[in-house]
N, CA, C and O atoms as CSV, one atom per row, in Angstrom:
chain,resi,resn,atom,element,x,y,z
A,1,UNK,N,N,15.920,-81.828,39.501
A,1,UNK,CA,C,16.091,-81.444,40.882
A,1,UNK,C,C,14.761,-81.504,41.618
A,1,UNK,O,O,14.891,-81.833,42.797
A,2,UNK,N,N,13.583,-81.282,41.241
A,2,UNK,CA,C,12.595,-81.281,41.772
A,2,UNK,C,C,11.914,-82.410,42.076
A,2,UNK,O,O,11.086,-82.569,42.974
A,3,UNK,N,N,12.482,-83.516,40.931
A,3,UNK,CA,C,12.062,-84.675,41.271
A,3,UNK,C,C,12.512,-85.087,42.689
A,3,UNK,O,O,11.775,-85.356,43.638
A,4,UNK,N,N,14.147,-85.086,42.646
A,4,UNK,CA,C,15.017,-85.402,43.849
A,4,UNK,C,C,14.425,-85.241,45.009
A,4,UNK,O,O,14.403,-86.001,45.977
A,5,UNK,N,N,13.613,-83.495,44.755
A,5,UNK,CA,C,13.730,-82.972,46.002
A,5,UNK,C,C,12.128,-83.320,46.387
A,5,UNK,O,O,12.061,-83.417,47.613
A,6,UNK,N,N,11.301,-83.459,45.991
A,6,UNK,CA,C,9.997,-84.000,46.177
A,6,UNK,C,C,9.264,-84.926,47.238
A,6,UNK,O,O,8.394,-85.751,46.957
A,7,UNK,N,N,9.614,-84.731,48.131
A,7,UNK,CA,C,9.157,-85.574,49.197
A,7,UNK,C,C,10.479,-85.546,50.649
A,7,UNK,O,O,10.563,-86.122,51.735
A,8,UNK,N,N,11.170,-84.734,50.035
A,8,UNK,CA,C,12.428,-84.795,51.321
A,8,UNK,C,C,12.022,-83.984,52.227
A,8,UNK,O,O,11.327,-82.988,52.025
A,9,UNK,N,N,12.567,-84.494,53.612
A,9,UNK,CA,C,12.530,-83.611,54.741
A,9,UNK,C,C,13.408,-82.468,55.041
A,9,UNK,O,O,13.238,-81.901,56.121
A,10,UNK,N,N,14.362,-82.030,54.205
A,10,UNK,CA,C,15.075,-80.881,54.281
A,10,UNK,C,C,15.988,-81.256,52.946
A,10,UNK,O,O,15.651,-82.234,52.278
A,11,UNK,N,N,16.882,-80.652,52.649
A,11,UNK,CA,C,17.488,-80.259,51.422
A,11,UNK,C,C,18.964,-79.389,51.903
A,11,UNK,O,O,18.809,-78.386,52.600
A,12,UNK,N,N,20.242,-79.773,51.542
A,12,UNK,CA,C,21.064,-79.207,51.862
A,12,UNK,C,C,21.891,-78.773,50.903
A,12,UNK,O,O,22.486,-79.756,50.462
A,13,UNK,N,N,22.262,-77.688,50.302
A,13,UNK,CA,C,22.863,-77.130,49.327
A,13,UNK,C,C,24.125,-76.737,49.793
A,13,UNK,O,O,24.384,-76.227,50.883
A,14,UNK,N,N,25.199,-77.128,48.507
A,14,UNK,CA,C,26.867,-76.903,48.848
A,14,UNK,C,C,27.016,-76.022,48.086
A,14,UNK,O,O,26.976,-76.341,46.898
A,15,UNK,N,N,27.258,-74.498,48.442
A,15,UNK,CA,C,27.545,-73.624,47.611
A,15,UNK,C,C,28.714,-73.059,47.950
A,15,UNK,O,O,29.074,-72.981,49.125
A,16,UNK,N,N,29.792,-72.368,46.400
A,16,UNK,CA,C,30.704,-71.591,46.593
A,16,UNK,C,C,30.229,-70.208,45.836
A,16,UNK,O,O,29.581,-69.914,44.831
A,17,UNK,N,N,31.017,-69.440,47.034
A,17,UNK,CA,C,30.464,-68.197,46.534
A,17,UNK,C,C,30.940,-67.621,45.230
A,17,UNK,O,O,31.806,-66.748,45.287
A,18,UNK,N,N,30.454,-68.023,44.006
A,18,UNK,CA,C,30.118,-67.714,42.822
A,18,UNK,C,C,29.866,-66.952,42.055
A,18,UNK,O,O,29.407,-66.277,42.976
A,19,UNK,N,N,29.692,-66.314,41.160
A,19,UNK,CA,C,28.640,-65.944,40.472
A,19,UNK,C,C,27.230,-67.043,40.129
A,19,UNK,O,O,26.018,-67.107,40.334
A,20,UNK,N,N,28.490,-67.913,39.386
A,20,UNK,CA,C,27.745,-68.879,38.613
A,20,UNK,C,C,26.279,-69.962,39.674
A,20,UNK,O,O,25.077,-70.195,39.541
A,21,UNK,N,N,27.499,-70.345,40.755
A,21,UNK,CA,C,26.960,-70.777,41.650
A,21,UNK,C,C,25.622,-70.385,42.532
A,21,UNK,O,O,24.637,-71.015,42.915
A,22,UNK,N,N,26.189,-68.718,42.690
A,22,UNK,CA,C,25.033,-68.484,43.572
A,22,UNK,C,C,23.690,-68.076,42.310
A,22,UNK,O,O,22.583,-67.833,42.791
A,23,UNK,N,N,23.787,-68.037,41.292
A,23,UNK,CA,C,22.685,-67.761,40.295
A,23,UNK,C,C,21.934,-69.504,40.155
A,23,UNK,O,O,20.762,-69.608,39.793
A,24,UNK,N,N,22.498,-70.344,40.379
A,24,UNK,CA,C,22.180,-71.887,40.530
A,24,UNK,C,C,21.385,-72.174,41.370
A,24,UNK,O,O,20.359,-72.854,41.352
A,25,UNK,N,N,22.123,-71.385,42.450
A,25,UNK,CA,C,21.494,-71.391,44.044
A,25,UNK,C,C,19.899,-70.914,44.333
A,25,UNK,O,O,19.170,-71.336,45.231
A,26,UNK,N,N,19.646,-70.131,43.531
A,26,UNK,CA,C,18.412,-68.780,43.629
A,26,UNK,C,C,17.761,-69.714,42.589
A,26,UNK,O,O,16.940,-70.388,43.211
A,27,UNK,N,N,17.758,-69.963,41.654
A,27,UNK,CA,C,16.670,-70.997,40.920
A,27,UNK,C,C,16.358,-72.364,41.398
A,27,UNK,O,O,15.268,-72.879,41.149
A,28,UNK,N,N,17.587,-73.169,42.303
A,28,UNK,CA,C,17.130,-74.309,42.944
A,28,UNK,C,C,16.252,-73.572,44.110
A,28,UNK,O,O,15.154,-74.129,44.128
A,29,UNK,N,N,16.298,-72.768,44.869
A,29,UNK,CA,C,15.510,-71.870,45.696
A,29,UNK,C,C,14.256,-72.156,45.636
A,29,UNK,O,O,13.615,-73.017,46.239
A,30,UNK,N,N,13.873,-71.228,44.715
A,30,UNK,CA,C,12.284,-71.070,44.328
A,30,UNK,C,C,11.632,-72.567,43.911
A,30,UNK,O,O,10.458,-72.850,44.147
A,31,UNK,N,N,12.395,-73.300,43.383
A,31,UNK,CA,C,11.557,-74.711,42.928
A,31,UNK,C,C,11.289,-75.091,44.545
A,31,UNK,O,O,10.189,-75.511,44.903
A,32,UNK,N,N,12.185,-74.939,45.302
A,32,UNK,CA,C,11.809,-75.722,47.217
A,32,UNK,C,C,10.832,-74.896,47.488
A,32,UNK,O,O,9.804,-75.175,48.104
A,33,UNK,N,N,11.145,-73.830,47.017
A,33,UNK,CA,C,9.793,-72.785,47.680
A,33,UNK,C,C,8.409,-73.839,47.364
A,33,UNK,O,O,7.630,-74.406,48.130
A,34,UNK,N,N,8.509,-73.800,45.999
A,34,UNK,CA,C,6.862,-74.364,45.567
A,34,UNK,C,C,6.549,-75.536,45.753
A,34,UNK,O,O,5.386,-75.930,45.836
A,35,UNK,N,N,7.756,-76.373,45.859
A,35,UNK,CA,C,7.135,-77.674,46.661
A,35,UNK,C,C,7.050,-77.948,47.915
A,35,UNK,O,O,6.567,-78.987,48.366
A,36,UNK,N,N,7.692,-76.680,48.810
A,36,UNK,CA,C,7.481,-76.544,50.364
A,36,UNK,C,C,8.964,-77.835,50.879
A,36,UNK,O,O,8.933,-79.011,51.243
A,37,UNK,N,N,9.821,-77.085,50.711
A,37,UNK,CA,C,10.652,-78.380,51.131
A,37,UNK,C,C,11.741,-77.061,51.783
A,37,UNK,O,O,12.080,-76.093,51.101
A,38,UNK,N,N,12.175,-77.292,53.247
A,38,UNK,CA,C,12.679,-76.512,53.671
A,38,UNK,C,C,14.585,-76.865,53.208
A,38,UNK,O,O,15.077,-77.960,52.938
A,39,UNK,N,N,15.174,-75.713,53.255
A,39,UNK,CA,C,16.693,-75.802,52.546
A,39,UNK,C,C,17.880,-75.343,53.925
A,39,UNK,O,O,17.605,-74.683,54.926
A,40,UNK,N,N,18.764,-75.742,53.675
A,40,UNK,CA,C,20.138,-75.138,54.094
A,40,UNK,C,C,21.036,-74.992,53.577
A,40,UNK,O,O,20.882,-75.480,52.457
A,41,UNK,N,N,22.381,-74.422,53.722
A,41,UNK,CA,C,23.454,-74.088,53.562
A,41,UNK,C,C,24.571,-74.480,53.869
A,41,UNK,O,O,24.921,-74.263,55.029
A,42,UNK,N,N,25.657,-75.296,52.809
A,42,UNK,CA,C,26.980,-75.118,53.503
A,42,UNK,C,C,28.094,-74.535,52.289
A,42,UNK,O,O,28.362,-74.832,51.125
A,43,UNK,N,N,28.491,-73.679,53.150
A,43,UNK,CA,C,29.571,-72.970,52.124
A,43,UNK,C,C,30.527,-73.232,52.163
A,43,UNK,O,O,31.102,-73.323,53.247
A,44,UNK,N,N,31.191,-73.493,50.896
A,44,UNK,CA,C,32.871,-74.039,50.675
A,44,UNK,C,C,33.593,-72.888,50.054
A,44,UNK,O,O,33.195,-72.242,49.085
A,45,UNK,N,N,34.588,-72.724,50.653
A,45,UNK,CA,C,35.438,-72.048,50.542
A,45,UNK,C,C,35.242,-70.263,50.674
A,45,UNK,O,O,35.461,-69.301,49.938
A,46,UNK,N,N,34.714,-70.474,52.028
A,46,UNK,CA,C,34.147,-69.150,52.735
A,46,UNK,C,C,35.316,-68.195,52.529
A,46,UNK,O,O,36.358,-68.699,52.110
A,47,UNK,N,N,35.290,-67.032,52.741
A,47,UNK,CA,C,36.014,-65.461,52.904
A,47,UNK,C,C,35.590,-64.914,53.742
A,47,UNK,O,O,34.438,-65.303,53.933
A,48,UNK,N,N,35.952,-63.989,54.572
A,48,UNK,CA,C,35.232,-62.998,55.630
A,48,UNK,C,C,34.564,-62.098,55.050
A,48,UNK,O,O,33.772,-61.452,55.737
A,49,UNK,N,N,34.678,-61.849,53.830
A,49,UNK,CA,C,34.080,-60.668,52.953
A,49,UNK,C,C,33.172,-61.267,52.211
A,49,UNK,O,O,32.780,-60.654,51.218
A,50,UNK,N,N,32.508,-62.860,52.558
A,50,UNK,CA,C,32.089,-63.056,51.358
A,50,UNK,C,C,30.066,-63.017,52.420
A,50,UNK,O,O,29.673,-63.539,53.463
A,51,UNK,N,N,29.469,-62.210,51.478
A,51,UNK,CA,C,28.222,-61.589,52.312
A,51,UNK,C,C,27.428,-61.788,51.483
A,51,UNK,O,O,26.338,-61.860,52.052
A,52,UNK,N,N,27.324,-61.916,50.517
A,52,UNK,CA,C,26.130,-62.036,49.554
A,52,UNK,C,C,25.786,-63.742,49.952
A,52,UNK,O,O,24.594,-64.021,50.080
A,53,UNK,N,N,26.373,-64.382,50.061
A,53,UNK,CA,C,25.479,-65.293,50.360
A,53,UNK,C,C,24.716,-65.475,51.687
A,53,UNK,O,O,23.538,-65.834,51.691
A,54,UNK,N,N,25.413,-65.219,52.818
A,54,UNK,CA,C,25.006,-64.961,53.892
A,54,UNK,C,C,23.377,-63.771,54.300
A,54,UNK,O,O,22.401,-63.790,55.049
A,55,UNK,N,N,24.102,-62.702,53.017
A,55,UNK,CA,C,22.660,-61.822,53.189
A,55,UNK,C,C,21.704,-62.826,52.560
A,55,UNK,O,O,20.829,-63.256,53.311
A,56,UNK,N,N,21.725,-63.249,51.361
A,56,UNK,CA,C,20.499,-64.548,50.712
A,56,UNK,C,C,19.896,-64.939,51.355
A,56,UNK,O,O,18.683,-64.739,51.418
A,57,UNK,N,N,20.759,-65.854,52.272
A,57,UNK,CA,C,20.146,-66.875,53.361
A,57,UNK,C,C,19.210,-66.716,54.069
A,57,UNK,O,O,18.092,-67.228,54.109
A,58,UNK,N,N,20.021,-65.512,54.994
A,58,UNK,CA,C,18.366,-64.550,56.131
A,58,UNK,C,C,17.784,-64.528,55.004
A,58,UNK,O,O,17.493,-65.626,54.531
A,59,UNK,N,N,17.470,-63.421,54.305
A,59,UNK,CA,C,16.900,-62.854,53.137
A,59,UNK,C,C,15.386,-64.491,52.921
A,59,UNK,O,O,14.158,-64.460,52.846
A,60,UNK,N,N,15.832,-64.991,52.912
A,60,UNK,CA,C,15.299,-66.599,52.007
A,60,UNK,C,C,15.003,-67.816,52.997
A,60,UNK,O,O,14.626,-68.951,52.707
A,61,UNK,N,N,15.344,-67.132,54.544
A,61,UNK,CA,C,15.336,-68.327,56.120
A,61,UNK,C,C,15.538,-69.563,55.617
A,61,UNK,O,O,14.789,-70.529,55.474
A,62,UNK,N,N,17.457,-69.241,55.207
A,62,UNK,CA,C,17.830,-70.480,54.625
A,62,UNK,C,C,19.221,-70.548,56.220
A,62,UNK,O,O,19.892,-69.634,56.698
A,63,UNK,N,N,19.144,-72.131,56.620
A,63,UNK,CA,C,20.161,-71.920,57.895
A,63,UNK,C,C,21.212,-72.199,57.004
A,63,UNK,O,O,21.055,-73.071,56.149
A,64,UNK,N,N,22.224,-71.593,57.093
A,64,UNK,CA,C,23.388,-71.484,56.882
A,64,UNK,C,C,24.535,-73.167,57.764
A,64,UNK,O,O,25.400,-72.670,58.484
A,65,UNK,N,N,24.570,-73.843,57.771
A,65,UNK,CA,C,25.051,-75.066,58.374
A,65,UNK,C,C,26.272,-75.213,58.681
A,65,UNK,O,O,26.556,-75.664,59.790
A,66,UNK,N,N,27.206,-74.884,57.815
A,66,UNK,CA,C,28.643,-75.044,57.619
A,66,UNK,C,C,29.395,-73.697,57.092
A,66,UNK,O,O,28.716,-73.052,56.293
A,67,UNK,N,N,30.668,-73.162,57.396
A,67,UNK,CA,C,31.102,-72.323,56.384
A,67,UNK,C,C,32.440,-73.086,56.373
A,67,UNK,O,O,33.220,-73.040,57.324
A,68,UNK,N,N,32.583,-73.534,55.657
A,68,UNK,CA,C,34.126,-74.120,55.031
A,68,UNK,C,C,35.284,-73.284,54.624
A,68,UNK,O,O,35.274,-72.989,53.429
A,69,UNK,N,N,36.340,-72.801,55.365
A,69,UNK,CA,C,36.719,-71.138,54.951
A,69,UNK,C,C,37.747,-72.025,53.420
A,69,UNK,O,O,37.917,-73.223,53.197
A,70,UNK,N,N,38.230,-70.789,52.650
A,70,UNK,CA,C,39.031,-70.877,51.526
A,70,UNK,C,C,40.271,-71.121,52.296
A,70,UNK,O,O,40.510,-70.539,53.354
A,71,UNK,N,N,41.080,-72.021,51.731
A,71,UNK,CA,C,42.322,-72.194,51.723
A,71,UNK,C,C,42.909,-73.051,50.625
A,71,UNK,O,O,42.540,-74.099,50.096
A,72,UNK,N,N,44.106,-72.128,50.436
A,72,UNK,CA,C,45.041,-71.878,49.327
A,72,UNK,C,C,45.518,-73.013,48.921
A,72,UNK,O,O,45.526,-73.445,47.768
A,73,UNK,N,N,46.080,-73.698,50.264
A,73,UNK,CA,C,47.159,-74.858,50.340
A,73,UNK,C,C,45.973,-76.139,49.975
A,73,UNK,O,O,46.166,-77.074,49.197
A,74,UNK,N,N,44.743,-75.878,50.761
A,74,UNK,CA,C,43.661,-77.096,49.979
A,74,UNK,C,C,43.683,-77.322,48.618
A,74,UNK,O,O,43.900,-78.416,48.098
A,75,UNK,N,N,43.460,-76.298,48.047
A,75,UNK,CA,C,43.060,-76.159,46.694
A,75,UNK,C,C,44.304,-76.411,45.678
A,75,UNK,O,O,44.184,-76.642,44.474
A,76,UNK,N,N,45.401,-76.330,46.330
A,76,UNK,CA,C,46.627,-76.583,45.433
A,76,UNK,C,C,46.974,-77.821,45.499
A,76,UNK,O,O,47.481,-78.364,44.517
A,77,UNK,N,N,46.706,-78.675,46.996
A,77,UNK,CA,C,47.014,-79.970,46.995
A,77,UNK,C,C,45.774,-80.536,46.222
A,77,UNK,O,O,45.920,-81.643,45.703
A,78,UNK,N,N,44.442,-79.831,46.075
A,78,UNK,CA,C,43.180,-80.483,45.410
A,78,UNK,C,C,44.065,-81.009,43.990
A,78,UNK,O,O,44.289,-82.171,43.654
A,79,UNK,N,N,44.588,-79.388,43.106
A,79,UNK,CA,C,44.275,-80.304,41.937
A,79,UNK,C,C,45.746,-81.172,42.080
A,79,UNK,O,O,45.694,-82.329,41.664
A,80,UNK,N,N,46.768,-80.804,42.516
A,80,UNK,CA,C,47.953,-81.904,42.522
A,80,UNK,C,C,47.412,-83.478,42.396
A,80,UNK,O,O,48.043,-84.332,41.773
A,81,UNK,N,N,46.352,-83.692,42.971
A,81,UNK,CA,C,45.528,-85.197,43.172
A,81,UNK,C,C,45.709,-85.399,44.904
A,81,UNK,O,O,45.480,-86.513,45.376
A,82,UNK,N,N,45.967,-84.703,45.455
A,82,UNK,CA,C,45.975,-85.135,46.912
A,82,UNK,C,C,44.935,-84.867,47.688
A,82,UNK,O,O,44.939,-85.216,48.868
């Protein structure tokens, strides 16, 4: 990842709010930190309740870009193959 990210003018991260994910999220983090590469946010499959990532973001002056809300009927036609 650091290679990737090594010379880019911004960096855009697709996160779902996770566990797994947002623990992914916080270690790709700090590597942008140290190479100075500024980051954003787009979240898939947002919730109104979902805040921990949102607090991160400020927390980390990460812009938030997109929130993609959760839906049910997506995700059911996802795995159907549609």
């Amino acid at each position: 990842m650091m290679e990737t990210a090594t010379g880019a003018d911004y960096v855009i991260f697709v996160v779902e709010p996770a566990s797994f994910g947002f623990s992914d999220l916080k270690v790709a983090v700090e590597v942008l930190k140290k190479i100075s590469v500024p980051a954003g946010l787009v979240i898939n499959g947002f919730q109104c309740d979902d805040i921990i990532l949102t607090d991160y973001a400020l927390k980390e002056k990460l812009g938030i870009l997109l929130k993609l809300p959760y839906s049910k009927e997506f995700t059911k036609k996802y795995s159907e193959g549609d």
